[in-house]
MOPAC internal coordinates of N, CA, C and O (Angstrom, degrees):
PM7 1SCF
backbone

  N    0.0000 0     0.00 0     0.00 0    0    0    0
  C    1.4390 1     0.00 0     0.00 0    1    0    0
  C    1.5058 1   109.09 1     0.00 0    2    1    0
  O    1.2310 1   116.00 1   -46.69 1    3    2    1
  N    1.3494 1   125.19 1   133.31 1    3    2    1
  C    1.2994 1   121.85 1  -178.34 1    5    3    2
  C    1.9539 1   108.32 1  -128.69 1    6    5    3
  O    1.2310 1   103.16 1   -42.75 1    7    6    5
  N    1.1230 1   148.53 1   137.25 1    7    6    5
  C    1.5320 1   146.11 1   171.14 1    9    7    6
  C    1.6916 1    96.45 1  -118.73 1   10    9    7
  O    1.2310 1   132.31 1   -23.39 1   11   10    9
  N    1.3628 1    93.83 1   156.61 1   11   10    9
  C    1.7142 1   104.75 1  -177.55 1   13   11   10
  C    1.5610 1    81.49 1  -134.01 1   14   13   11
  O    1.2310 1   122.78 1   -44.49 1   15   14   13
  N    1.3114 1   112.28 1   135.51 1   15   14   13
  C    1.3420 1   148.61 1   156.85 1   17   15   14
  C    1.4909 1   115.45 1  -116.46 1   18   17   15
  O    1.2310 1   128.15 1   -36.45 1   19   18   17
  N    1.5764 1   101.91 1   143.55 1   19   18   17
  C    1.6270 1   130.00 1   164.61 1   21   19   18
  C    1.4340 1   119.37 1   -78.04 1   22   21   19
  O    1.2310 1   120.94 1   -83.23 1   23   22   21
  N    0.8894 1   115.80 1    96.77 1   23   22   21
  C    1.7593 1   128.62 1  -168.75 1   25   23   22
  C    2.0381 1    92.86 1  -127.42 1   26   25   23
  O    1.2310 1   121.76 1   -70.38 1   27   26   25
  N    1.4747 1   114.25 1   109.62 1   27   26   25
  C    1.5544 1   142.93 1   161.70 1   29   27   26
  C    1.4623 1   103.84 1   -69.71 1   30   29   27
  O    1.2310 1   122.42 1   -60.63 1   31   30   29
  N    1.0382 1   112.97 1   119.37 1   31   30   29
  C    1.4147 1   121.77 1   153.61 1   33   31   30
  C    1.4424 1   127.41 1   -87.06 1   34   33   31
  O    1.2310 1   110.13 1   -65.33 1   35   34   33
  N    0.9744 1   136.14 1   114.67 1   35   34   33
  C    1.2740 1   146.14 1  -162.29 1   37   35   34
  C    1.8808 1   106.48 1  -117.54 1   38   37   35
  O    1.2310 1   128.28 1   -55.53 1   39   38   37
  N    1.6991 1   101.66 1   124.47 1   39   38   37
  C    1.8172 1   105.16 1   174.69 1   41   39   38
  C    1.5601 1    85.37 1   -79.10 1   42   41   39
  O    1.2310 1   128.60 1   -26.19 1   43   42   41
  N    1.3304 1   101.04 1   153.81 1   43   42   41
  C    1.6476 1   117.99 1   177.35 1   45   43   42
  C    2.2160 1    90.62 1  -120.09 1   46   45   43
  O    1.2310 1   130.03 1   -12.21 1   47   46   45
  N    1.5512 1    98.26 1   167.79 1   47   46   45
  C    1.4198 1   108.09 1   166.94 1   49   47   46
  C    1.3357 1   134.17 1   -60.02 1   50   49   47
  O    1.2310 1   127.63 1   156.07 1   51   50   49
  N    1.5443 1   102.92 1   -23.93 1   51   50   49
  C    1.5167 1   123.05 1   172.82 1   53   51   50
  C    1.1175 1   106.33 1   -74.89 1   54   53   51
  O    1.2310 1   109.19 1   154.07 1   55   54   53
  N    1.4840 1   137.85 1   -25.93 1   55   54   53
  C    1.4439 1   114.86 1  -172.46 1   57   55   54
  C    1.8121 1   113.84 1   114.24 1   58   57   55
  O    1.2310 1   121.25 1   166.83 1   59   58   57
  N    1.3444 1   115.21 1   -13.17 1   59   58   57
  C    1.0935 1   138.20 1  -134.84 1   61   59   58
  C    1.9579 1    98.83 1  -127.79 1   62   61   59
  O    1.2310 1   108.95 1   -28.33 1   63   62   61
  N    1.1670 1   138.30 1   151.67 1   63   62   61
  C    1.4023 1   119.08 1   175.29 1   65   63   62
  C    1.4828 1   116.41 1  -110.31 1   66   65   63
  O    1.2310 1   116.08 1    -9.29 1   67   66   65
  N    1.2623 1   125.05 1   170.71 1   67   66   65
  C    1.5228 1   121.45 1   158.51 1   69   67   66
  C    1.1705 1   130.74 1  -118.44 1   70   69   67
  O    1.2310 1    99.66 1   -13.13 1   71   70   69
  N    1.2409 1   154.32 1   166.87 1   71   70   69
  C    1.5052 1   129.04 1   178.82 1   73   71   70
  C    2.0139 1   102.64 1  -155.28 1   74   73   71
  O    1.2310 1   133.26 1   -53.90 1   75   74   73
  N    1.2394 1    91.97 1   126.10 1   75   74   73
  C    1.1046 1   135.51 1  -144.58 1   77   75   74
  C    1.7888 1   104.79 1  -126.81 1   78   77   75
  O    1.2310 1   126.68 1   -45.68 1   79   78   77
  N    1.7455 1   104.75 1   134.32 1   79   78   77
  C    1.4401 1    95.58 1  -179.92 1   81   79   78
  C    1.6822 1    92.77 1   176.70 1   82   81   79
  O    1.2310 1   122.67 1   -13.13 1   83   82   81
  N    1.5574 1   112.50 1   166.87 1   83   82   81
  C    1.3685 1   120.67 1   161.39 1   85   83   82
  C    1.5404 1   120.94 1   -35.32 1   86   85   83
  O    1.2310 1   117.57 1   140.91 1   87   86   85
  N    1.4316 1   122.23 1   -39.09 1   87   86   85
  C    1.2359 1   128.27 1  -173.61 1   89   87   86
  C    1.7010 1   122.67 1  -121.72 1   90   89   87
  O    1.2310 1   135.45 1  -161.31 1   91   90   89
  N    1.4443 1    87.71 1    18.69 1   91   90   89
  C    1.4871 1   105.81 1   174.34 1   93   91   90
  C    1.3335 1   122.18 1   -66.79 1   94   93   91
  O    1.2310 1    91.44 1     5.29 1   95   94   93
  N    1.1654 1   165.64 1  -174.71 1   95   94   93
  C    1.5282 1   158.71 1   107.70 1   97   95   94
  C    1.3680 1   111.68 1  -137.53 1   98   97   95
  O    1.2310 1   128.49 1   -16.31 1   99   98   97
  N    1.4509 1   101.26 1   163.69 1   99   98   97
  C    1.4392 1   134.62 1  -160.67 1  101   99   98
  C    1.1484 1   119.24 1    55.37 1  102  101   99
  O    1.2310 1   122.07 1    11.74 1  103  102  101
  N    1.6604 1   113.64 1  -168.26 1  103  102  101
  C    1.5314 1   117.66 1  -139.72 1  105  103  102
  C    1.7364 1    87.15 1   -96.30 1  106  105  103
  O    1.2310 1   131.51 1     4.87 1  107  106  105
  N    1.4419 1    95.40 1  -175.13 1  107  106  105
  C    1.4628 1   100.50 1  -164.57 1  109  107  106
  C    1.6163 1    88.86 1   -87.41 1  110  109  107
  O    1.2310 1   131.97 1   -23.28 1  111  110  109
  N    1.4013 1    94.49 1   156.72 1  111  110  109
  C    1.6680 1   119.30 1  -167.86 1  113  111  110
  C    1.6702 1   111.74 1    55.88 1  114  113  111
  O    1.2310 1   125.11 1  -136.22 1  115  114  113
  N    1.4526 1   107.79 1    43.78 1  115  114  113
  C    1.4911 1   122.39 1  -175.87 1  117  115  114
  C    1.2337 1    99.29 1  -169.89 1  118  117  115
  O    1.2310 1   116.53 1  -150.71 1  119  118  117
  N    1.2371 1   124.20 1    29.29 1  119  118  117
  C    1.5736 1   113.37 1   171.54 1  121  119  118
  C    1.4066 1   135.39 1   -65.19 1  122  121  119
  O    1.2310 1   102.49 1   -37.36 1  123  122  121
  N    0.9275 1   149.68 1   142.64 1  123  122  121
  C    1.5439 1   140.91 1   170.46 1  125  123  122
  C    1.5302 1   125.01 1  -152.49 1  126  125  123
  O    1.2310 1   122.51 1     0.86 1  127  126  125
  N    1.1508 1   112.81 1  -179.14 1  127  126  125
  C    1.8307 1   114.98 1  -173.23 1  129  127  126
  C    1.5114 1    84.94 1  -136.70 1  130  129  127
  O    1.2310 1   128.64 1   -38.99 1  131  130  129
  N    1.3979 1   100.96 1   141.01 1  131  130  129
  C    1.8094 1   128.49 1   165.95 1  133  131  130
  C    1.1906 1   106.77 1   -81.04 1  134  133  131
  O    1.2310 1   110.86 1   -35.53 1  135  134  133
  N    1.2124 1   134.79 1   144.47 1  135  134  133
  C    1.7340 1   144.66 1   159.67 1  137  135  134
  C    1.2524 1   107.92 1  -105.67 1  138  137  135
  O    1.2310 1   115.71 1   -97.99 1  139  138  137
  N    1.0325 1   125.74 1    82.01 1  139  138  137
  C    1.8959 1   125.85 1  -170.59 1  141  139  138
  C    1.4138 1    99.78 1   -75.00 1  142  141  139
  O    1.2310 1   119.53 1   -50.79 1  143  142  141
  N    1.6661 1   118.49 1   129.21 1  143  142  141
  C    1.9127 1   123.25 1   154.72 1  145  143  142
  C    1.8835 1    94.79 1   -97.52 1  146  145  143
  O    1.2310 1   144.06 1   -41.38 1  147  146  145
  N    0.9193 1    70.85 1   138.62 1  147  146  145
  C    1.8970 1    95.15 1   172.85 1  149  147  146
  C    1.7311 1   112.34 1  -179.38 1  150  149  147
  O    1.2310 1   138.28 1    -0.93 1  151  150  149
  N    1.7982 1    82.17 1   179.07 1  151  150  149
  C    1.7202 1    99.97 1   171.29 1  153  151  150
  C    0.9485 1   119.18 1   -92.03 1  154  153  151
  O    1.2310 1   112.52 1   -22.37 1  155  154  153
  N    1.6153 1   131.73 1   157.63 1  155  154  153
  C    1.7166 1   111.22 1   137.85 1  157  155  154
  C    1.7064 1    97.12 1  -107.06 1  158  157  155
  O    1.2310 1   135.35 1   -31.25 1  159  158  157
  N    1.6782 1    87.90 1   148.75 1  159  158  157
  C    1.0275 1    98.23 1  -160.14 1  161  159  158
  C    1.9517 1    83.70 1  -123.33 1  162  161  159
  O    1.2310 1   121.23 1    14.60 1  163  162  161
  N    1.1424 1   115.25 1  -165.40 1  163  162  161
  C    1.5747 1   115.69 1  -171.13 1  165  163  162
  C    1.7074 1    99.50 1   -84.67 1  166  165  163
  O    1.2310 1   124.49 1   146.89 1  167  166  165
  N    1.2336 1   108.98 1   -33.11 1  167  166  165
  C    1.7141 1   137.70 1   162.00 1  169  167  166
  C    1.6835 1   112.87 1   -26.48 1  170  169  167
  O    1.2310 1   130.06 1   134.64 1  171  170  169
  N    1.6796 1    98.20 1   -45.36 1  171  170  169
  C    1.6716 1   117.13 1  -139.10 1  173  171  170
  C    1.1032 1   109.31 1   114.58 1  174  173  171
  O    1.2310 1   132.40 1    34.42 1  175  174  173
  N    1.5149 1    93.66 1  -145.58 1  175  174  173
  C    2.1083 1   109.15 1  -143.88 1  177  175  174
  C    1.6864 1    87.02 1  -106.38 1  178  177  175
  O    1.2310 1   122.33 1   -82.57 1  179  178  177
  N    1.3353 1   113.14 1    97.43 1  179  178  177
  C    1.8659 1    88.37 1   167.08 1  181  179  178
  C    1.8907 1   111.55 1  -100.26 1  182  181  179
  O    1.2310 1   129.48 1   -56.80 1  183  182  181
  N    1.5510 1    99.34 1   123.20 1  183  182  181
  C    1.3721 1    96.13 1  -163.34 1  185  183  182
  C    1.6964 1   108.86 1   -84.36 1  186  185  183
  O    1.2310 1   121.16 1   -11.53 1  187  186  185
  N    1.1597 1   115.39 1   168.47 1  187  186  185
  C    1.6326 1   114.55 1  -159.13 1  189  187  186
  C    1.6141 1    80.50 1  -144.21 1  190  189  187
  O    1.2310 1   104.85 1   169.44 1  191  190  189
  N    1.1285 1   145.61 1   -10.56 1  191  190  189
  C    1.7428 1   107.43 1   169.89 1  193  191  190
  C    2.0494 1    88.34 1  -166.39 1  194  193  191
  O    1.2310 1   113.03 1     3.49 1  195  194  193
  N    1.2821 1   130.77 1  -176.51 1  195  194  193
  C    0.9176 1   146.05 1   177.10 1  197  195  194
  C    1.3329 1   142.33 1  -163.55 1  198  197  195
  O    1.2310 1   113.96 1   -57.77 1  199  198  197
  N    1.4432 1   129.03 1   122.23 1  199  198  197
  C    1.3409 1   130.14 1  -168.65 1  201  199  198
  C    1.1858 1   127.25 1   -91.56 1  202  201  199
  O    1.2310 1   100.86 1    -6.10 1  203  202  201
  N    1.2218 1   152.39 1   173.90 1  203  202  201
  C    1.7639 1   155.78 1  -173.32 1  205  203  202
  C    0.8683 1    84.53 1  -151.96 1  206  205  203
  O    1.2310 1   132.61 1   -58.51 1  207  206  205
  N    1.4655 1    93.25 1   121.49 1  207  206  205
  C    1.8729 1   106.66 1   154.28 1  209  207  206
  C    1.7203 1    94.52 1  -125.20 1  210  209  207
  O    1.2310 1   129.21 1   -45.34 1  211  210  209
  N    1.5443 1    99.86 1   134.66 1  211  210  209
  C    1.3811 1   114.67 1  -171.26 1  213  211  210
  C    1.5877 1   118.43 1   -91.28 1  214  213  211
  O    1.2310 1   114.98 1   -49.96 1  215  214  213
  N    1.3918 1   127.11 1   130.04 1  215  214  213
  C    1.4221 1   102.74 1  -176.41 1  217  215  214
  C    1.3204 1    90.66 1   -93.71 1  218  217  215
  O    1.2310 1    96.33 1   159.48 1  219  218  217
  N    1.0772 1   159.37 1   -20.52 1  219  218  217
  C    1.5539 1   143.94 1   176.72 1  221  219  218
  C    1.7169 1    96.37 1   -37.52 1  222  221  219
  O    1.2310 1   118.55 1   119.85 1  223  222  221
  N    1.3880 1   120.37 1   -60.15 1  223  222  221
  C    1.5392 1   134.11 1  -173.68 1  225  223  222
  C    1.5337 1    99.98 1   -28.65 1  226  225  223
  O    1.2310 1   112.56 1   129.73 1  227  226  225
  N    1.0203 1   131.64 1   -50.27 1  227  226  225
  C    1.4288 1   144.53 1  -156.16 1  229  227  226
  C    1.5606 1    98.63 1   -72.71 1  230  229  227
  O    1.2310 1   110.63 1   -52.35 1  231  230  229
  N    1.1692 1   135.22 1   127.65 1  231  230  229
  C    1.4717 1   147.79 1  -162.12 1  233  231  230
  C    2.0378 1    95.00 1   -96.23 1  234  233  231
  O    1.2310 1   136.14 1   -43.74 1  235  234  233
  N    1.4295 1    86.36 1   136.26 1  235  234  233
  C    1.7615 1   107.05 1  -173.43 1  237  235  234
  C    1.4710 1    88.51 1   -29.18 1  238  237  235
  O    1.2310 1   125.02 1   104.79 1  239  238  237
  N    1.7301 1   107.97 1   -75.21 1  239  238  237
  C    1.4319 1   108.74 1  -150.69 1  241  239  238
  C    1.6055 1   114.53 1   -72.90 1  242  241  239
  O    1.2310 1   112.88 1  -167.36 1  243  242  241
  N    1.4826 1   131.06 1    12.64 1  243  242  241
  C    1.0106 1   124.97 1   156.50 1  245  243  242
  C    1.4684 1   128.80 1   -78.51 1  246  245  243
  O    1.2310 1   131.08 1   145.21 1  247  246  245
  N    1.7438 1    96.22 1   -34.79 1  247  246  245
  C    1.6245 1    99.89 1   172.42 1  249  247  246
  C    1.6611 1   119.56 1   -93.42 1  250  249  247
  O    1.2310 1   117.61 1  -170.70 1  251  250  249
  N    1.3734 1   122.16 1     9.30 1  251  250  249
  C    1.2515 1   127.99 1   153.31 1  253  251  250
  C    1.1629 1   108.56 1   -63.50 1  254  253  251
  O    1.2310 1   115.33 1   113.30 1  255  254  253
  N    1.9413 1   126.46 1   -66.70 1  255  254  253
  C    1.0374 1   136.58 1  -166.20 1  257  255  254
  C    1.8958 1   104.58 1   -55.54 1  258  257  255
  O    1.2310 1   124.75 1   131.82 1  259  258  257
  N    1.4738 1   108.49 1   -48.18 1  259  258  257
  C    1.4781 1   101.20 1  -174.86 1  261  259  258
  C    1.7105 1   113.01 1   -75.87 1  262  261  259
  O    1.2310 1   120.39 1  -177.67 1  263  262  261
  N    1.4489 1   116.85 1     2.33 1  263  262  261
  C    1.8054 1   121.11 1   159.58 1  265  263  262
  C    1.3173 1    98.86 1   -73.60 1  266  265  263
  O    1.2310 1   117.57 1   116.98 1  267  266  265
  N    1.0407 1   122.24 1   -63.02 1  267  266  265
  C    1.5391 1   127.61 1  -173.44 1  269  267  266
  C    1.8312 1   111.73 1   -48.80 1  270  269  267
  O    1.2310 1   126.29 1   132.69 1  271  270  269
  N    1.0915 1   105.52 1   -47.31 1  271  270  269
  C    1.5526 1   114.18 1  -164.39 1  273  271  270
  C    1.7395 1   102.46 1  -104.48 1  274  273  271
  O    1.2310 1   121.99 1  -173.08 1  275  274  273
  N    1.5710 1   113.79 1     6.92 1  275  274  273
  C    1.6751 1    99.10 1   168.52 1  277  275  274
  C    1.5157 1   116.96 1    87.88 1  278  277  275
  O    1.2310 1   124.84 1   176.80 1  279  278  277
  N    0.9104 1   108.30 1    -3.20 1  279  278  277
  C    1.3823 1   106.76 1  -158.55 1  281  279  278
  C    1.4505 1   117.86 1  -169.54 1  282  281  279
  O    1.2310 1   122.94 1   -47.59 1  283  282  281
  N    1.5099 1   111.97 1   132.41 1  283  282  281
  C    1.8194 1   124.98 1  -175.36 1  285  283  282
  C    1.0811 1   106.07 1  -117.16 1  286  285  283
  O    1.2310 1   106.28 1   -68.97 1  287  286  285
  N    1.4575 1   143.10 1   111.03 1  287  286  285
  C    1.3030 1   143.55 1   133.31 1  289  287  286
  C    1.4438 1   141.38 1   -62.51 1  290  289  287
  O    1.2310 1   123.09 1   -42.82 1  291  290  289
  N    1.2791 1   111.67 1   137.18 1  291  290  289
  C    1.7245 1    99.16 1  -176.89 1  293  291  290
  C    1.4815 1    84.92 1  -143.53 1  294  293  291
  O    1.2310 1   129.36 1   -51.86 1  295  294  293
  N    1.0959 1    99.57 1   128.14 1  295  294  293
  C    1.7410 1   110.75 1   156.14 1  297  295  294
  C    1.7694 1   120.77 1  -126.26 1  298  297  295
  O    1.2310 1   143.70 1   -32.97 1  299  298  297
  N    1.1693 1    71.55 1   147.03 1  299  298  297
  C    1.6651 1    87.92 1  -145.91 1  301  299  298
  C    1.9745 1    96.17 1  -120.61 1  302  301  299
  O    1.2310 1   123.82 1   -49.97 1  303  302  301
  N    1.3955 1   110.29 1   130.03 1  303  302  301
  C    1.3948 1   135.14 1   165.30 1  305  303  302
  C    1.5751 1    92.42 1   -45.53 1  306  305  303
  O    1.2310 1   120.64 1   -54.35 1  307  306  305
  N    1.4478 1   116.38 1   125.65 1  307  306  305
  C    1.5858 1    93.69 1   169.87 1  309  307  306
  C    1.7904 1    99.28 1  -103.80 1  310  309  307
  O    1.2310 1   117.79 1   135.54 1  311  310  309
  N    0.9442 1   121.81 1   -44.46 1  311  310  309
  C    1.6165 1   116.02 1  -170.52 1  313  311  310
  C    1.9183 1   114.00 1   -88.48 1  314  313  311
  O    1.2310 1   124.64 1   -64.37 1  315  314  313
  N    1.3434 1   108.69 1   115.63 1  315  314  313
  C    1.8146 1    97.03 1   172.23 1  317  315  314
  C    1.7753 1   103.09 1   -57.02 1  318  317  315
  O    1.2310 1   135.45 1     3.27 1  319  318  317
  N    1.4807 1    87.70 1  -176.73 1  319  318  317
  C    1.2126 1   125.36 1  -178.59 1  321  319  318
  C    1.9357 1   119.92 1   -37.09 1  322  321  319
  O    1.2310 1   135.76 1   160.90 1  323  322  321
  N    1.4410 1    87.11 1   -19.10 1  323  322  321
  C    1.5999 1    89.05 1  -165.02 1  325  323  322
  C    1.7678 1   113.13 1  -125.81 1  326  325  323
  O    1.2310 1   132.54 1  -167.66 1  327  326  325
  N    2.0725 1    93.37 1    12.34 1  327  326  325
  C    1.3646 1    99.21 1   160.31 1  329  327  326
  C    1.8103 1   101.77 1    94.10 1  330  329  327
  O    1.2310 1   124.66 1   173.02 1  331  330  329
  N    1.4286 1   108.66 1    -6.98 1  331  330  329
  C    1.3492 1    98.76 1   177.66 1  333  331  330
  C    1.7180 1   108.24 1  -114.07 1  334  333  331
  O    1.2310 1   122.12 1   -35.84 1  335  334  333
  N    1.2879 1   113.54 1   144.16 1  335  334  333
  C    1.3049 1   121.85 1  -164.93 1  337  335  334
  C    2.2641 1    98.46 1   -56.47 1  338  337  335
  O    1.2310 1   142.17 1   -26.22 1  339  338  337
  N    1.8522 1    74.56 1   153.78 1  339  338  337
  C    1.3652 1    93.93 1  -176.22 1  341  339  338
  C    1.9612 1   124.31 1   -57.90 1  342  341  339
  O    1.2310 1   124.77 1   -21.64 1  343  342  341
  N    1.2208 1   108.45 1   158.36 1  343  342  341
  C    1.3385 1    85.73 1  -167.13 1  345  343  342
  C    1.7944 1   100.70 1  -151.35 1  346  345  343
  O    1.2310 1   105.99 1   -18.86 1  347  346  345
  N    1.5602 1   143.61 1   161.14 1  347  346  345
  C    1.1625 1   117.79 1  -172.86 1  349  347  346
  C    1.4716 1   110.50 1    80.49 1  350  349  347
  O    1.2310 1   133.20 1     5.92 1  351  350  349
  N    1.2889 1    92.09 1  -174.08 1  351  350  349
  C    1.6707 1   112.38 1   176.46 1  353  351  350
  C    1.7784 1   105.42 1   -94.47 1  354  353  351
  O    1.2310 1   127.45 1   -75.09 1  355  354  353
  N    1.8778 1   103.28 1   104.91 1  355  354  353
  C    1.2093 1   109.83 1   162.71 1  357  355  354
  C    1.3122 1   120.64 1   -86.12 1  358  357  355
  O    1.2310 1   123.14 1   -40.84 1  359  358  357
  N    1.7516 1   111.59 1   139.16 1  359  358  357
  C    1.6916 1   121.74 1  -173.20 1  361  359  358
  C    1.5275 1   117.53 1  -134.16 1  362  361  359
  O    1.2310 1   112.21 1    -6.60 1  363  362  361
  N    0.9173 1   132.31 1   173.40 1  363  362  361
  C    1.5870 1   124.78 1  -159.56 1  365  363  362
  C    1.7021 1   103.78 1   -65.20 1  366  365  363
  O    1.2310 1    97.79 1   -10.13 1  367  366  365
  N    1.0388 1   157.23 1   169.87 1  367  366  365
  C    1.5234 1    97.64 1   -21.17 1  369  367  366
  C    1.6504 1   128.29 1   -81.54 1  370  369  367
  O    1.2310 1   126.69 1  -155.45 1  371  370  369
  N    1.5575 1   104.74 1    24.55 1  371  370  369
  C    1.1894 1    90.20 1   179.52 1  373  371  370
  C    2.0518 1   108.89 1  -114.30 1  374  373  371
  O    1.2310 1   133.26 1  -146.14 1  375  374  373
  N    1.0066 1    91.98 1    33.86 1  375  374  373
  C    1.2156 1    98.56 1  -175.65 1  377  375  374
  C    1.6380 1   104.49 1  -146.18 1  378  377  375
  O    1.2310 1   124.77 1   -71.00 1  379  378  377
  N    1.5556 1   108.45 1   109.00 1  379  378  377
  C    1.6802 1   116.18 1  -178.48 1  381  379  378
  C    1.5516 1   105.16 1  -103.13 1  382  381  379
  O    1.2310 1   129.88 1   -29.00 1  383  382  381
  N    0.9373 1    98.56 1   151.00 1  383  382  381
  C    2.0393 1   106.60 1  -170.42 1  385  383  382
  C    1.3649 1    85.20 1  -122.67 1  386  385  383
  O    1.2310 1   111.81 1   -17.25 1  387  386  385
  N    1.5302 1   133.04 1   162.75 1  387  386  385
  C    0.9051 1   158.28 1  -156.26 1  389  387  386
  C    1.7980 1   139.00 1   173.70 1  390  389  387
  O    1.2310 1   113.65 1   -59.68 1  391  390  389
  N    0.9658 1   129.62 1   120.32 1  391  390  389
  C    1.4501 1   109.38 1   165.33 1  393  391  390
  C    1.4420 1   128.27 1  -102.37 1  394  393  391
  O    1.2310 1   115.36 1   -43.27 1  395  394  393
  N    1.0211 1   126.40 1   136.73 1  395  394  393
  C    1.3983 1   140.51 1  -147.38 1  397  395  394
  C    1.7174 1   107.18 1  -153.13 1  398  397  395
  O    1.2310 1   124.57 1   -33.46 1  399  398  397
  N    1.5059 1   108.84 1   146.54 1  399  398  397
  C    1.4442 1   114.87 1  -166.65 1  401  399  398
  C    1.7908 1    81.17 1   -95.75 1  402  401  399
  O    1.2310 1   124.07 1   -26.08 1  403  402  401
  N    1.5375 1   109.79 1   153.92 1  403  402  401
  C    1.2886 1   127.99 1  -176.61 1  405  403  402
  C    1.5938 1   117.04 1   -71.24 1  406  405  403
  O    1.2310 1   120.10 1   180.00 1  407  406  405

């Protein structure tokens, strides 16, 4: 399974970037993306558990390389240990950062 998200990069005064988007959350230098498990139901989406994936997690020189090259990858373990999808704040090793052309 793969999703493409809109994630803005923003230069900050420090020198340093932020990234910012429809499906972005939290404060700056706390950014992250949700992995929602749920249904759709006739209702909508009723969600039943939720993931964090952190961009702090992502190492400087990976998200330089993915400014340069267009593109951020993260692949992510989706089910723990016991077969049920991930849940919380996921961190390496089940979470790979990457840069990748779109």
């Amino acid at each position: 399974m793969s999703w493409t998200v809109d994630v803005t990069v923003v230069a900050r005064d420090d020198g340093g970037t932020d990234l910012r988007g429809p499906v972005v959350h939290g404060r700056r230098g706390d950014r992250f993306l949700y992995l929602s498990w749920g249904t759709l139901t006739d209702g909508g989406f009723r969600m039943f558990r939720r993931a964090k994936l952190h961009f702090d997690d992502c190492p400087p020189e990976v998200l330089a390389a993915a400014l340069g090259h267009g593109g951020l990858r993260c692949r992510v373990r989706l089910t723990d240990e016991c077969g049920n999808p991930r849940c919380a704040c996921v961190r390496a090793p089940d979470v790979v950062w990457s840069a990748a052309k779109p």
